[in-house]
N, C-alpha and C positions, 0 to 999 in steps of 0.2 A: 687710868692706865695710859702710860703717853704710846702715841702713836710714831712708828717709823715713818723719817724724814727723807728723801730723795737729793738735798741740796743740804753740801755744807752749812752749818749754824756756827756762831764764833765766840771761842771765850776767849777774855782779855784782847779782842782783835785779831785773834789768830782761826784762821780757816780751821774746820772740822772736818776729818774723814770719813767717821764713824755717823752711824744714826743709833738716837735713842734707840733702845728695844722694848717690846711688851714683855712685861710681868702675868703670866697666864696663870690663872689659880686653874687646877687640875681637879675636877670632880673624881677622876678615878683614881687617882695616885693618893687622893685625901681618904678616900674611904677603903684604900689598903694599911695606907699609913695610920689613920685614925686621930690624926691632925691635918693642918691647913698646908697642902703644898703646893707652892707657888715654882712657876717655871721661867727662868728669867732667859727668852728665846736671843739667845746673840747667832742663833741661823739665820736669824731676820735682817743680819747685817749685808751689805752689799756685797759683801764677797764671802757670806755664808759662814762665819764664824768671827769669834773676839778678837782674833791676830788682827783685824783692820785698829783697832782701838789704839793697843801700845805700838804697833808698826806706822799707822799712822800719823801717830804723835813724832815718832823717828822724823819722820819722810818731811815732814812739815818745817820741824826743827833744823833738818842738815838743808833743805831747802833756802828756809829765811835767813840760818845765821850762817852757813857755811858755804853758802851760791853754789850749792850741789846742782852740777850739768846732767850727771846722767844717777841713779840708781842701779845697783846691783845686787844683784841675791844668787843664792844658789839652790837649786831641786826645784822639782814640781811638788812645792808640798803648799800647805793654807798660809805660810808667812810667807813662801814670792807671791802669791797670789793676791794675798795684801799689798804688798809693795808694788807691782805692775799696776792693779787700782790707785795707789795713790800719787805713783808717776803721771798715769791719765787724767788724775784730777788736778795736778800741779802743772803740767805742763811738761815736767822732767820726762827724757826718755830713758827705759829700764833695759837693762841688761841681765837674763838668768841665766846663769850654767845650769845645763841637768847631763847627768851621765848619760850614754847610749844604754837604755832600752829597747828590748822587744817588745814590750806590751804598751798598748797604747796606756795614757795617760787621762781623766778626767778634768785633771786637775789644769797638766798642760795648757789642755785643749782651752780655758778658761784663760789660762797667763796669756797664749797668744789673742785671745779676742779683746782682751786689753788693750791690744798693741804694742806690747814687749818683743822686744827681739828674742829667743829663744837660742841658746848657742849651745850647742856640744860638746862637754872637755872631756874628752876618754872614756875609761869604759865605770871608772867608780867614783863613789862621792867625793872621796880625795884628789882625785885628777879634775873632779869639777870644781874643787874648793881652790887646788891649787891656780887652776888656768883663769878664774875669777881674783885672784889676789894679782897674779901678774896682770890681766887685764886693768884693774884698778889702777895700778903705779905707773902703766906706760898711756893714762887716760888722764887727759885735761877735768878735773872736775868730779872725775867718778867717785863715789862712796860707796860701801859695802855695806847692806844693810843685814847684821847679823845679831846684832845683840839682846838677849830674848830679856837680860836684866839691865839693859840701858835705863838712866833714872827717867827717861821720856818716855818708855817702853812701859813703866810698872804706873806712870802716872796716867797714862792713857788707860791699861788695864783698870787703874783703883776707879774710873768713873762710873765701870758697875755698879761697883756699892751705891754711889752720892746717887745712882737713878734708883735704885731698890730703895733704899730711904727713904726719897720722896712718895717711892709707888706705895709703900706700906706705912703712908703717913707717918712716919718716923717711931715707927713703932719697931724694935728690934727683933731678929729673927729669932727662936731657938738653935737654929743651926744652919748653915751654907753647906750645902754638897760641892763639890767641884770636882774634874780631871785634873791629873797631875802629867805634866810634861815634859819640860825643862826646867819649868819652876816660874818663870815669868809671869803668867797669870796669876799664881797662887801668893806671888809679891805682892802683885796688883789689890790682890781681897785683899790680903789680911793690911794692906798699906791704906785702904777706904775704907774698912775698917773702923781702923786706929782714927780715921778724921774726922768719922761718926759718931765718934767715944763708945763704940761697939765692942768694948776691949774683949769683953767677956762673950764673944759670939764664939763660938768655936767653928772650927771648919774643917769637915769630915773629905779629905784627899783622897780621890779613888785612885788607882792604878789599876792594869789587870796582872795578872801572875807573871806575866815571862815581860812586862813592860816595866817592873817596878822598882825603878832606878831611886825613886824617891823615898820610898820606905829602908829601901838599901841603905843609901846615904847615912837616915837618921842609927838605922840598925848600926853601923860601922864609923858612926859618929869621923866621917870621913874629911873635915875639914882641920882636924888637928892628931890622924893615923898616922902615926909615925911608918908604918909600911906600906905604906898608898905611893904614886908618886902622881906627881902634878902634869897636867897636861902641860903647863906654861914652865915643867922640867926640861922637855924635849929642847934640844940645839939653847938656853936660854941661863944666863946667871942668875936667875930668881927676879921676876917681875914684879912689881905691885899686885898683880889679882893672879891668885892660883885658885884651881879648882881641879878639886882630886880625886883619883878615877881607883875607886875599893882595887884593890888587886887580888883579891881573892874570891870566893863563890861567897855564894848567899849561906846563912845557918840553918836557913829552913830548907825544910824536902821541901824538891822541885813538884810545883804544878805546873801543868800548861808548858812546861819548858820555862823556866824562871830564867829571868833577864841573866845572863852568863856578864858578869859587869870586869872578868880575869882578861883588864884592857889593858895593857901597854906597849902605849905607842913606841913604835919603830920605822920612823920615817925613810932612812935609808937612802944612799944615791944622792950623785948630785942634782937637787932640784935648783930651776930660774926661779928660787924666791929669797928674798932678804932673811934677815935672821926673825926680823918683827913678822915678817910674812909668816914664817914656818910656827912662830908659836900662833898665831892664829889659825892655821891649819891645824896643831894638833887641837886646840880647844875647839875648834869646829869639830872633828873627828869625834872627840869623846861627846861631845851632846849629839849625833846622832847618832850613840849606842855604837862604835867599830869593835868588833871584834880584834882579836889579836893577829887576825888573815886582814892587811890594810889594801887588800886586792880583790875584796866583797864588791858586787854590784850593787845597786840598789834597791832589789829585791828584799824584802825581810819577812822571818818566816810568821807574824801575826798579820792578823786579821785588824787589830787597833793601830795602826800605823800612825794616829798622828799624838800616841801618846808617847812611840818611843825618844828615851835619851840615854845618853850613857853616864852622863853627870849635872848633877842639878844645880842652877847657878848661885851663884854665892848669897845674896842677899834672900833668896826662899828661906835657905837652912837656918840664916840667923836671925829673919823674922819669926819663926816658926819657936825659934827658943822662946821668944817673949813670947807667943800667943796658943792660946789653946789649938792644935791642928792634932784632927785623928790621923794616923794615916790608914788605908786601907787596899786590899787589894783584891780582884774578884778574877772567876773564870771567865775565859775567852767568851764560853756556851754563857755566863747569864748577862753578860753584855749586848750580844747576839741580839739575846732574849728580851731584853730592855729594848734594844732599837725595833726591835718587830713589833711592840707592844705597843711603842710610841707611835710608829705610824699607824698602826690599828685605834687606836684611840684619840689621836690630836690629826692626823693626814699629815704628818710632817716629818720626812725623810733625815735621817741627820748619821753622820759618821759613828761606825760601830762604836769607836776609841771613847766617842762624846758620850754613846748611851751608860758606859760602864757605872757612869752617877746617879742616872737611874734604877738600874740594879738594885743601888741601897733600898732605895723607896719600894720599887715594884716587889722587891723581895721580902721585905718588913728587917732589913737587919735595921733601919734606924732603930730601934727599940734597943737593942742589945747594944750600941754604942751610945744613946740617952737614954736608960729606963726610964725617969720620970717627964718624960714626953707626953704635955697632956694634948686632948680635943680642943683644947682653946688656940693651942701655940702656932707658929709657922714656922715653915721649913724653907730653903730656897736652893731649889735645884740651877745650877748654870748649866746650862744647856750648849755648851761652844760651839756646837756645831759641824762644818766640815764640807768642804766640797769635793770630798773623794769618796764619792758615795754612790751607788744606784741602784735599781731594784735587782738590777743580774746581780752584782757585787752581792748585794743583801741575801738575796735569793742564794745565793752559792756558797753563803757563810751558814745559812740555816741547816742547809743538807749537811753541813759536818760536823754538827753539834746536837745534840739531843736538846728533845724539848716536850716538856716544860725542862728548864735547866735546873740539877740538883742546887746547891746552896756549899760553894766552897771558898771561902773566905776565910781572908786574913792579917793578923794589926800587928804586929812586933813577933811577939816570939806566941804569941794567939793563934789557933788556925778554927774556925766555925765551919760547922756545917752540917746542912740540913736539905734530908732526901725528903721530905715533905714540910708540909704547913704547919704540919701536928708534930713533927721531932724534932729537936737543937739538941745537936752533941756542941762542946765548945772544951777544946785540949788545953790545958794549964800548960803543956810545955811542946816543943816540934818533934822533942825523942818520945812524947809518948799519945802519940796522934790515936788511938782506939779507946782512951780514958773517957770516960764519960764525967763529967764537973756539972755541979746540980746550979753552982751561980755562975754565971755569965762573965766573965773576967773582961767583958768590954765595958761594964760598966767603970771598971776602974781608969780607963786609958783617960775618961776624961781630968784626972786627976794627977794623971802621970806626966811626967817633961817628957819631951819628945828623945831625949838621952836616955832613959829608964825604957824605952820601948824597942 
């Protein structure tokens, strides 16, 4: 099991942000699951989650070939938190916009002990995106560090795989758990993967109910909807990368308040930004999920805050065609429930959003997504982690969720679930959710293209 490092390591000459992670085989998660499940901790990373890995590759890159003077980002979320780190490790100084909040911040509190400047732009995310793109252009040197599908961003992610590799003696997993977010990470696996010649690994994508922009996507096969329109439509005669924001509701009954993804952008007014500014404002916009009110704070109404997005970036969706990806999506309450489990069992705190891939395992739905799951196989939970987290946080997400959490899950047009250990209802269709089906119709998804789901 390699051990986390404290001091950048270098490949091909280039400084490292990230440190190796432990591969934790889980005693109690193997003998729910009744295979080998391994937890692959990226909370162990220096700023508590995987965002150091492909942000750091950014930060490294725009450093050495671009003599980037200063970093910038926007919010208090796990990717400025990366980037503030790797300003501090480069040398570069960082600049965040975060909207005017009431409530204090975790996460913040962490950017400035970085030593980032923390700057104020207005009262919403778009006035923080926008006063961060005019800060950029009237800056000697400054770069924007946004891009969750940058190709240094997905090659920093894919190093997970090439450690998991090594940690399991290159023996291939039965299956990869992961969160789903914007989609950057999920490029990252299934891209170390593919380097692995792991073709055939599939990789079971959580979401929770009302954060499930990814499952959407695939459902509304939303990169060639002719009634979609593009974020990079707004103020723009069609750019090279568009990314397209479903304009209609989800087909499934709402759980948990399901991701409302009926986005289109209306910028409005004259704003001090260029034309290239404003389409990157709206594609910022649509990845952190804006509603169609673009005068929202920053507040959002989940508990998994760092899986929301409103559109998933382009190269997830079309690696995802080639490779087996389940996608999945759980309740708020067994997420919850996963993260409470996990500190009861490992001592180790990690963000609500991250525990939802636990779920799979603590709850046994792996089975119903691999029936032929034997005791010999392994499983590989990613663990992203999360520095917006604490025991009140945790503590006050428990009080408003029942526990033990029922079992309501869901993969395309599938919805499972199971009020105990001993019953699986599982719906052949969304209009006829009380039907009881004696086969498991998750069995099939691994067989299915992600278009068919």
């Amino acid at each position: 099991m390699s051990q986390g490092r404290t001091q950048p390591t270098t490949d091909s000459g280039r400084p490292l942000l990230h440190t190796p992670t432990p591969l934790l085989y889980s005693a109690s998660m193997s003998k729910l699951a009744g295979c080998n499940v391994w937890l692959k901790l990226e909370n162990m990373q220096p700023t508590q989650s995987f965002k150091i890995r492909g942000l750091g590759y950014v930060c490294i890159k725009a450093a050495l070939e671009q003599n980037a003077k200063r970093f910038v980002a926007v919010g208090d979320s796990n990717a400025a938190l990366a980037v503030a780190y790797s300003g501090r490790r480069l040398g570069v100084p960082v600049t965040i916009f975060v909207p005017c909040v009431v409530q204090s911040s975790t996460v913040r509190a962490k950017i400035e002990l970085e030593g980032a400047n923390v700057q104020e732009g207005g009262r919403t995310i778009k006035d923080a995106y926008e006063a961060a793109c005019v800060f950029v252009r009237q800056t000697d040197g400054a770069i924007l560090v946004d891009k969750a599908d940058d190709a240094a961003a997905i090659a920093g992610n894919a190093t997970i795989v090439a450690e998991i590799n090594v940690q399991l003696q290159h023996q291939a997993p039965a299956a990869i758990i992961t969160t789903v977010g914007s989609g950057g990470l999920l490029s990252g696996l299934i891209t170390g993967l593919n380097r692995c010649h792991w073709q055939q690994v599939p990789v079971i994508a959580v979401e929770t109910h009302n954060t499930n922009s990814f499952q959407q996507a695939l459902l509304f096969d939303s990169t060639h909807s002719s009634d979609s329109e593009t974020a990079a439509d707004v103020g723009s005669d069609g750019p090279a990368e568009q990314i397209k924001i479903p304009l209609r509701p989800s087909l499934l009954p709402p759980l948990d308040d399901d991701a409302d993804v009926d986005t289109k952008l209306s910028l409005g007014g004259k704003a001090l930004l260029t034309r290239s500014e404003s389409e990157n404002v709206a594609m910022y916009l649509s990845r952190v999920r804006l509603s169609s009110d673009t005068t929202r704070t920053a507040v959002e109404p989940t508990v998994a805050t760092c899986l929301q997005s409103g559109s998933i970036c382009p190269s997830a969706l079309e690696l995802s065609r080639a490779h087996p990806v389940v996608p999945v999506s759980v309740s708020e309450a067994m997420a919850v429930e996963a993260c409470r489990r996990f500190l009861d069992d490992h001592q180790l705190l990690i963000e609500i959003g991250s525990a939802a891939a636990l779920s799979i395992v603590g709850k046994r739905l792996v089975h119903q997504i691999i029936p032929d799951l034997g005791s010999d196989d392994h499983v590989v939970v990613i663990v992203t982690g999360g520095a917006n987290i604490s025991f009140d946080r945790l503590d006050s997400c428990r009080q408003r969720f029942p526990y033990p959490a029922p079992i309501i899950a869901k993969s395309g047009h599938e919805i499972f679930m199971r009020m105990s250990d001993s019953a699986l209802s599982a719906t052949g269709s969304a209009q006829n959710s009380s039907t009881m089906c004696a086969a498991s119709p998750a069995s099939l998804l691994l067989s299915a293209s992600p278009a068919q789901l």
